[in-house]
C-alpha positions in Angstrom: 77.6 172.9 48.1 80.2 173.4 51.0 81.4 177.0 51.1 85.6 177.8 51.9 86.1 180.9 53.0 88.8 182.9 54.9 88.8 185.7 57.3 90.8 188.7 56.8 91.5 191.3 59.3 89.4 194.8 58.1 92.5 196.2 58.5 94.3 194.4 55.6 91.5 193.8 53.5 92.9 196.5 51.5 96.1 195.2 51.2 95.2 192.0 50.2 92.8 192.5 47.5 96.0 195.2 46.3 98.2 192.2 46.1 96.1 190.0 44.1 95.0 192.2 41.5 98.9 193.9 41.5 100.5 190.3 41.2 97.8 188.8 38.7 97.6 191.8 36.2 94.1 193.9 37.2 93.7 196.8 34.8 91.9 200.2 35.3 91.3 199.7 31.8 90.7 197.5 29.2 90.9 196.8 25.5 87.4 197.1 24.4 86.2 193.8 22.8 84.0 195.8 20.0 87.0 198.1 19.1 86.1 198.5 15.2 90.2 199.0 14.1 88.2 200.3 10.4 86.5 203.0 12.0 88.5 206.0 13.6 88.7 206.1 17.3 86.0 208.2 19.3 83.4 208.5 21.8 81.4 205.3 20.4 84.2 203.2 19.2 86.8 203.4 22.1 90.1 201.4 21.8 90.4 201.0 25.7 87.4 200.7 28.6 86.6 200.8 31.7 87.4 197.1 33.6 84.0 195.7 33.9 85.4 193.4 36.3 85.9 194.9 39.5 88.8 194.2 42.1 87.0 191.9 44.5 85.4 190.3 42.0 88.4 189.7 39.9 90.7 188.9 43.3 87.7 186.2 44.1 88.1 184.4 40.7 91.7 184.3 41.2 91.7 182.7 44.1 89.0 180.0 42.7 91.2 179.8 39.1 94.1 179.3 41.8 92.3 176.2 44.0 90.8 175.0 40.6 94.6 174.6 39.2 96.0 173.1 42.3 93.5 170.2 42.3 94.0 169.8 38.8 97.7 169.5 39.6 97.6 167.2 42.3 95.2 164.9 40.5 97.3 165.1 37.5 100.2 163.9 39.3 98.7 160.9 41.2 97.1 159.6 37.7 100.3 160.1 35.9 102.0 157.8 38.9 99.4 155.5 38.9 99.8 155.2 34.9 103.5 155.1 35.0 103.2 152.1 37.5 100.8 149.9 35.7 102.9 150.6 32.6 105.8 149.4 34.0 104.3 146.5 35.8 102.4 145.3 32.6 105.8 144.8 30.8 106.6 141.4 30.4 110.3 140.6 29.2 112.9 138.0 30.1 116.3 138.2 28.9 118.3 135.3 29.6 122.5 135.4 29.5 123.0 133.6 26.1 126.6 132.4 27.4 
């Protein structure tokens, strides 16, 4: 499997990985998944929880959801071209002036 990587300057690593998860909706916190809503809120049946997720690792899957979508795209669009021609070409119709 080929690897694609990029290099980022130390120096705005930071910054970065603060855009992603800014622009793309990391939270701190959570809603937890096993929230029992018959049960009253407490220490063992929290509402919200800590992001298991964490910023890298979320920042990394964005970029490969991102990449994933793109090709998807792109592919999408020359299959819906090559579709749209073979439709049209496959039409066969003659209309004559009836004058």
């Amino acid at each position: 499997m080929a690897i694609f990587s990029i290099d980022i300057p130390d120096d705005a690593v930071d910054r970065v990985l603060g855009a992603v998860v800014v622009n793309y909706g990391w939270q701190v916190e959570i809603e937890n998944p096993e929230f029992n809503e018959e049960e009253e809120e407490n220490d063992s049946n929290l509402r919200m929880i800590p992001n298991p997720e964490s910023q890298s690792v979320f920042a990394n899957r964005i970029v490969r959801e991102f990449l994933i979508n793109n090709v998807k795209s792109a592919e999408a669009k020359v299959a819906a071209e090559i579709a749209r021609t073979a439709a049209i070409e496959a039409v066969d119709i003659n209309i004559i002036d009836a004058s």
